[in-house]
N, C-alpha and C positions, 0 to 999 in steps of 0.2 A: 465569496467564491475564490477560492484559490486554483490560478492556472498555472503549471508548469509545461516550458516550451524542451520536445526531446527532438535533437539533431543527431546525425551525425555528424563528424570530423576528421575525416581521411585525410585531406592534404591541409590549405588554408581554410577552403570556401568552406562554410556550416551548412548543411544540406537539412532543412528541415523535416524530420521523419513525420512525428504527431504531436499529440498533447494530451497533457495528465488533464481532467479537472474534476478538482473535491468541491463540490455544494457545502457547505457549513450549515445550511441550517436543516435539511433533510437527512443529510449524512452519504448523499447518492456520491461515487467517485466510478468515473469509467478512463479507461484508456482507449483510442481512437488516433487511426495511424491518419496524415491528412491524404488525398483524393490524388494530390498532384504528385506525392511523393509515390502512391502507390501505381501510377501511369509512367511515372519516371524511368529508363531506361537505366537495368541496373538491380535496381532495385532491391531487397532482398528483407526477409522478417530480421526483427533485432532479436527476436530469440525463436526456436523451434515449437515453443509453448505458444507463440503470439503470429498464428501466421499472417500474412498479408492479408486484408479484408478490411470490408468499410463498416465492419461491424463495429459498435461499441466492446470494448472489454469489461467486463466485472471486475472489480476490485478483486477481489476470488482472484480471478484468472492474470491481473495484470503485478497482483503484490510481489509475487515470487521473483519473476525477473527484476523488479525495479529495488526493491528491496532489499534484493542479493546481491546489490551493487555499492552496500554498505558496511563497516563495521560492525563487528559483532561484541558481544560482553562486554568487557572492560576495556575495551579501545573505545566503543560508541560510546560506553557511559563517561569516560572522560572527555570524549567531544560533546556528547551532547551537556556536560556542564557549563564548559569552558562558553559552549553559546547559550545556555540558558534555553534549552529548546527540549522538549518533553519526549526522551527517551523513543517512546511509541509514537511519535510522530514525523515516520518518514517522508513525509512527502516537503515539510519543512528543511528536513536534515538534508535533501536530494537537490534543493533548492541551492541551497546555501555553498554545499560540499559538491557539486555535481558536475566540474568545468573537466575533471581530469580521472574519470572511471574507467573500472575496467572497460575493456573493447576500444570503439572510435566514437562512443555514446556522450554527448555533453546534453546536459538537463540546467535549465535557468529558469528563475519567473520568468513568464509572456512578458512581461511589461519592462526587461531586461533587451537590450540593444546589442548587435555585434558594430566593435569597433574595430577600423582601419589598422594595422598596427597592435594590436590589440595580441603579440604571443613575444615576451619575450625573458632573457634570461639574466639573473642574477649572480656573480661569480661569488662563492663564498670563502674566507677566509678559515684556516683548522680551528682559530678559536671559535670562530661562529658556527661550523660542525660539530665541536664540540659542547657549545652552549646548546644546541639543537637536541641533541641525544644525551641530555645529562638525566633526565628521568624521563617518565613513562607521558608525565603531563607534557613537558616541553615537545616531545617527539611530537606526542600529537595532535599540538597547538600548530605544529608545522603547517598541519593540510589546513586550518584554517586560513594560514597566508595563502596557499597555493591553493585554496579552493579546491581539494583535490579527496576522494573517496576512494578507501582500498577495502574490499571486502575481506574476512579471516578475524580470528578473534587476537592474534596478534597485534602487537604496537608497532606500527612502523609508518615510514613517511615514504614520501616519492622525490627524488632528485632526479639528475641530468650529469652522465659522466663522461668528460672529455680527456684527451691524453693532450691538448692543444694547450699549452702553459702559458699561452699568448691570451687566452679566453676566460683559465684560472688556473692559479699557480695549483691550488688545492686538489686539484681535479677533478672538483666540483662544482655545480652550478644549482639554483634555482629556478626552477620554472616560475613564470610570472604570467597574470591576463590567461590565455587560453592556452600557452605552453603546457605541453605534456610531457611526464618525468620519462627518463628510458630507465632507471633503475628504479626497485622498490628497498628499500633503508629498513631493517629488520634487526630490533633486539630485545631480549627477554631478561626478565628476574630472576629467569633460573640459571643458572651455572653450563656451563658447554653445552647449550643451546646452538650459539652459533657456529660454534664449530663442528658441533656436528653433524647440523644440518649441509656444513659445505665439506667436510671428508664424504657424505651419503651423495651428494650431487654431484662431487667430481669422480668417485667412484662410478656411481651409474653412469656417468659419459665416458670414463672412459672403459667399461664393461660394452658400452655400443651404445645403451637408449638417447633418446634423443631428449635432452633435457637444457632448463635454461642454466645459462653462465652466471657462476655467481666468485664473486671476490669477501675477501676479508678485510675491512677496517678497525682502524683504532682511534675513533674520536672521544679517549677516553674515559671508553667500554667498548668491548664487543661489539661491533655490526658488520650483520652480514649483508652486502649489496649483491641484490636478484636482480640480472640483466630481466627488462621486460620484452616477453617473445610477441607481447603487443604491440609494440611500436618498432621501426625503422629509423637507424639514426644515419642521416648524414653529414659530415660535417666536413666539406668541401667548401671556397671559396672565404675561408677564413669565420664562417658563422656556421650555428647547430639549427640543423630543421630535423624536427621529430615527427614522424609520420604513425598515424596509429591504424591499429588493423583491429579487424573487430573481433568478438571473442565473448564467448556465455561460458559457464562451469554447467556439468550435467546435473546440477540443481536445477537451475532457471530451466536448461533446456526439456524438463523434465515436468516445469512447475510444482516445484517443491521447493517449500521455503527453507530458508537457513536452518530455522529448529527442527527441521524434521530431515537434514542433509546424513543422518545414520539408522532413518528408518529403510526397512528392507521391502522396497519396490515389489511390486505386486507380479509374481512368476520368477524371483530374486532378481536383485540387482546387477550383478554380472551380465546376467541375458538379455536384461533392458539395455545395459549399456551396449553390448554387441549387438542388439538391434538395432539402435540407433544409428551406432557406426556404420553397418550394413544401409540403411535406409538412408543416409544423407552425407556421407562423403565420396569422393568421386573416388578412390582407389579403396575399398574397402576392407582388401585382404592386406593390404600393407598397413591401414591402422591398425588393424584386428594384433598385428603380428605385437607391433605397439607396445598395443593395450594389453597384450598377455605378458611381454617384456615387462612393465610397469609392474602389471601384480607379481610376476614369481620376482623380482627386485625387492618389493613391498615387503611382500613376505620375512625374505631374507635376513635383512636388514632390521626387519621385528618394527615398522613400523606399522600400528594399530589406526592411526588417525589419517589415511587414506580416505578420504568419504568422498561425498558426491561433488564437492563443492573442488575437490583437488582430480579432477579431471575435469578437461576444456574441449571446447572445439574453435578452432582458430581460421579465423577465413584471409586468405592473403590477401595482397593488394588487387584487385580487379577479380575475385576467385565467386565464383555463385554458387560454389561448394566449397563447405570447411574440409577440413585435416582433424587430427585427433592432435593437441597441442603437446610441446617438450613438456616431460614430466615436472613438476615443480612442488617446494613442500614436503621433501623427500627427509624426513627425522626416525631415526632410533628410538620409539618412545618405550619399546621393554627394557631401557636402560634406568629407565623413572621407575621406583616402587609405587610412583602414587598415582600412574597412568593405568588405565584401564589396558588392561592385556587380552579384551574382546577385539576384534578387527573391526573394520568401520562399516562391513558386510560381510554377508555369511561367504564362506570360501571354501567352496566343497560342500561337506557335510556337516561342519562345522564356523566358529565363530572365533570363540576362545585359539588364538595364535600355538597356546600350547596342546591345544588337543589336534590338530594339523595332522594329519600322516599321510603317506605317499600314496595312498586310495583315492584322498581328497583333492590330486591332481587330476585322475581321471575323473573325478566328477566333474571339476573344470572344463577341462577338455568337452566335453558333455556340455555343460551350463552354456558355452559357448561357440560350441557346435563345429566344432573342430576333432582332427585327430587327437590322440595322446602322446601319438609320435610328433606331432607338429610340435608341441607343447614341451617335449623332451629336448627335441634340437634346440630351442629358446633357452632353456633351464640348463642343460648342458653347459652352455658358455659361458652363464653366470656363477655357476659351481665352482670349476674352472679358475676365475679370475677374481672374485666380489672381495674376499680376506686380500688378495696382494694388492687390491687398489684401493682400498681403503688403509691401508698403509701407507702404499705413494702418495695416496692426497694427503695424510699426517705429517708425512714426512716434509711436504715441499714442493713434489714432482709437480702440480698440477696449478703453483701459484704461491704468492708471498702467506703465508702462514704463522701462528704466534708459538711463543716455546712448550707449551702446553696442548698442540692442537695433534702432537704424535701419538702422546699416554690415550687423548683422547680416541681419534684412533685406531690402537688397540683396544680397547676397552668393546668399539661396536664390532670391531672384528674378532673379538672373543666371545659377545654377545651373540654373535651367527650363527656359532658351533653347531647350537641343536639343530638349528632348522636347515642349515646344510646336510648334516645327515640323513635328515628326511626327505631331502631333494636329491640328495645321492642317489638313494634308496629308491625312490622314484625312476632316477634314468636309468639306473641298470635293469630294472624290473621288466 
């Protein structure tokens, strides 16, 4: 029988939530929240899919969230080598990898102990940054020291970043034991990936959405570090305390598993997710406003790979309702011929980015039960600004940048062209 112990981990204390357990020889696995955490003042389900109850979960019901708190593709397949652990066997990988997941969720065998002292951090050197990110294996050999799970089919790891030169010259650090990373370490195979994943981010903040902070390194390639809008860093009295907050993707919250994060939700997907938002955040017209920001940006931008897994809902520190989280994930992918130029759900009337026209904002509007004119004022101000800030973020304006991150750039701000037009076309309509 394999049991796994799931906490949370909001400050120090590890708050015991439930427990996974797989039977091995019947093949039965349920998830089961324990009695005292669900009497506990506070309280709250670790995902929308899994509410509070003493009920047993099905494997069914309980995979999707606990699952989606792993690597995908060729990230897991490289972890799952590196430990010799059978691809399709999450509940081993969750075991192993599960001290530093998304949210404030830590997962360990039952027969695993919380120790005294037991969070702390490692200063690292640019050689050993760069020995870390020199390929795709090394990257993500990383989370095996740091014990640490990042959901997304990308490579990348989790560190800890400080401006205190006193703590590391690099200004970097490792998490060790139950430390949690405040940044996610992101780089690709493919060529201006990360750059322009961060002209798309500093763009949308400063267009207004509410998106996470991301910087550019050179640990001899390309990385782009993603402040995490899950944890809280303080670093007062001369040492770093990482505070995590919790946090599902509208996957889990949804119970739908990673493979299926681009199937279209039953009444579409847009209107699921505005129900949702409606049904469980405490200000729901100011996420909504959000979540409409997010997609005509998406749009714009010609990013396709928007799915279910790149929308959150983020609960703050003491909050018994979530928020709709900073946009994050934010890539140009009609700039790839080899990317799929379907949207990652249907949008409007359509799917295909290029068949889009300004009809397919009013259906919006509609899907999600709003004006057109609400929808116009939003889109308006992105028209507006999206081509000159995506410029300033090439250029420098928004942070240290490499010589090649301007052409880059231009390039998504020439990429734009059409589908501004038919946002134009929209607000004047």
């Amino acid at each position: 029988m394999v049991e796994l112990s799931v906490y949370r981990l909001s400050f120090d204390t590890p708050v015991r939530v439930g427990t996974i357990v797989s039977h091995e020889l019947d093949g039965i696995r349920f998830f089961s929240y324990d009695e005292k955490y669900i009497d506990s003042r506070g309280a709250i389900a670790i995902s929308e899919s899994l509410p509070l109850s003493k009920k047993r979960y099905t494997e069914n019901e309980f995979r999707p969230y606990f699952e989606g708190l792993l690597p995908e593709y060729d990230a897991r397949a490289i972890l799952c080598q590196e430990l010799q652990i059978n691809e399709n066997d999450y509940l081993t990988l969750l075991g192993v990898c599960g001290h530093d997941c998304i949210g404030d969720i830590v997962i360990r065998e039952a027969s695993e102990l919380f120790e005294n002292g037991d969070l702390s951090y490692q200063a690292l050197t640019k050689q050993e940054l760069k020995n870390i990110f020199k390929t795709n294996r090394s990257t993500v050999s990383e989370n095996i020291v740091s014990r640490l799970s990042l959901a997304g089919t990308q490579v990348k790891t989790g560190l800890v970043h400080t401006n205190n030169m006193g703590l590391s010259q690099s200004g970097w650090l490792r998490p060790q034991g139950l430390a949690a990373a405040s940044h996610i370490m992101k780089i690709s195979e493919l060529r201006d990936i990360p750059e322009i994943e961060y002209v798309c981010m500093k763009a949308a903040k400063a267009c207004g959405l509410s998106v996470a902070d991301v910087l550019l390194e050179d640990f001899g390639r390309q990385v782009l570090a993603v402040e995490r809008f899950d944890r809280c860093v303080d670093q007062s009295n001369q040492a770093i305390k990482v505070i995590r907050l919790h946090q599902e993707d509208f996957a889990q919250a949804f119970g739908v598993t990673s493979a299926s994060k681009y199937a279209e939700l039953p009444g579409g997907t847009v209107t699921a997710i505005a129900e949702m938002i409606r049904r469980y955040t405490a200000q729901p017209a100011k996420e909504i406003r959000k979540f409409v920001q997010s997609l005509c940006f998406t749009y714009l931008i010609g990013d396709c790979d928007s799915h279910l897994k790149n929308y959150s809902l983020l609960w703050n520190i003491q909050s018994y309702r979530p928020v709709l989280s900073p946009s994050y994930d934010l890539v140009c992918t009609t700039r790839f011929e080899r990317f799929s130029r379907e949207m990652a759900f249907n949008f409007g009337s359509h799917r295909c980015i290029d068949a889009i026209d300004s009809s397919d904002f009013d259906q919006l509007a509609k899907d999600i039960d709003i004006t057109p004119r609400m929808v116009k004022r939003i889109a308006e101000s992105l028209v507006e600004t999206v081509q000159s800030e995506l410029i300033n973020a090439g250029f420098g304006e928004y942070g240290q940048v490499f010589e090649s991150t301007y052409a880059v750039a231009e390039d998504v701000a020439d990429d734009c062209l059409p589908r501004l037009r038919v946002l134009e076309k929209f607000c004047t309509s």
